[in-house]
N, C-alpha and C positions, 0 to 999 in steps of 0.2 A: 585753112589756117584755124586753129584752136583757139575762142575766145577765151581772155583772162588766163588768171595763169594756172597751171596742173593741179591737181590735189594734193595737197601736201608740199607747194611748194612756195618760194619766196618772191616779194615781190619782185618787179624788173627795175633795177634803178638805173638811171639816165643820167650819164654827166651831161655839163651843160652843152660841150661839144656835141655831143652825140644828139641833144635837143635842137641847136643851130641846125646838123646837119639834114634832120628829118624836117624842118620847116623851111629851111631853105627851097628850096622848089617851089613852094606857096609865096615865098617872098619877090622871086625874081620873074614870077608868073609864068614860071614854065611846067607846072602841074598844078592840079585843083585841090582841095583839104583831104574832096572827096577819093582823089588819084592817090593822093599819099597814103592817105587809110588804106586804100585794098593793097598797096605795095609794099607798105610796113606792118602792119597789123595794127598803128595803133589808132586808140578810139578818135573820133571826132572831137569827143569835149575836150582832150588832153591835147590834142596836134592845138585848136583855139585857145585852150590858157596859156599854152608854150608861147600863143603868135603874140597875145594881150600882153602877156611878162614884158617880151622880145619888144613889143610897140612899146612900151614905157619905161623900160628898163636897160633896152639893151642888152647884151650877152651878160652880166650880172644879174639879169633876173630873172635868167633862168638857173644859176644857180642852186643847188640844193639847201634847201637851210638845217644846221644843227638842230639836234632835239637836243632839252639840255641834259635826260638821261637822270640815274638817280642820286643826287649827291653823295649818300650813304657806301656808296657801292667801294672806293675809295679806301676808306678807314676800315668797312668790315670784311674784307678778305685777309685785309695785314693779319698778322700775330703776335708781332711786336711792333705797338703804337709807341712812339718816342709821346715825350708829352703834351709840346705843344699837338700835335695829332690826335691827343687825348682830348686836350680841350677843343680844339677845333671841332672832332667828330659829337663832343656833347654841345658843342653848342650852336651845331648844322639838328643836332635833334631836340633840341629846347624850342627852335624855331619853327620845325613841322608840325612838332606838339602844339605851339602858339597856334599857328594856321590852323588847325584841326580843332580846336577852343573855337576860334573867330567862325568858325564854320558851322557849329554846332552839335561838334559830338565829342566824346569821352573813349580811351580807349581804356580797358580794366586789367589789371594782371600784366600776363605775358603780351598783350594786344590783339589776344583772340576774341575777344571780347568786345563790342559797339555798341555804346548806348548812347540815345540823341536828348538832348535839351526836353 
């Protein structure tokens, strides 16, 4: 088996099901973490976060959780922003601009440009 994933490729995502069902056999003690790794491929550390989720969470926590992604993304593909979408999208970037103030740095021009405090 090929560790990690190919060149060039994406990572493996795991629904939750799919995580139950690879730790299950470590839960009802009819394989070892070590048995499920060389059956599955996958690592040790991951079959144990799965189990620590699974111990305190339950099948929710194993779970994937949302990235929240880029707000911006939204308003700048449109072409034609109605207006509330206009304000909205200036004022999702008045607040990134805030954030990046409170952070310490300036963007210049077109925002190719970084200068820090």
């Amino acid at each position: 088996m090929a560790k990690g994933r190919p060149k060039g490729g994406t990572n493996k995502y795991w629904t939750a099901e799919e995580k139950y069902e690879a730790i299950k056999p470590i839960l009802e003690f009819k394989k070892s973490s070590l048995q499920v790794t060389k059956d599955t491929g996958i690592s040790n550390g991951m079959l144990s976060k799965w189990l620590k989720r699974y111990n305190e969470c339950g099948l929710e926590g194993l779970k994937n959780k949302k990235k929240p992604g880029n707000p911006l993304c939204k308003y700048f593909r449109k072409r034609n922003l109605t207006e509330i979408e206009k304000l909205q999208y200036e004022n999702i970037k008045l607040r990134i601009e805030n954030e990046r103030l409170k952070k310490g740095y300036f963007l210049e021009g077109d925002g190719s440009v970084v200068t820090f405090k």
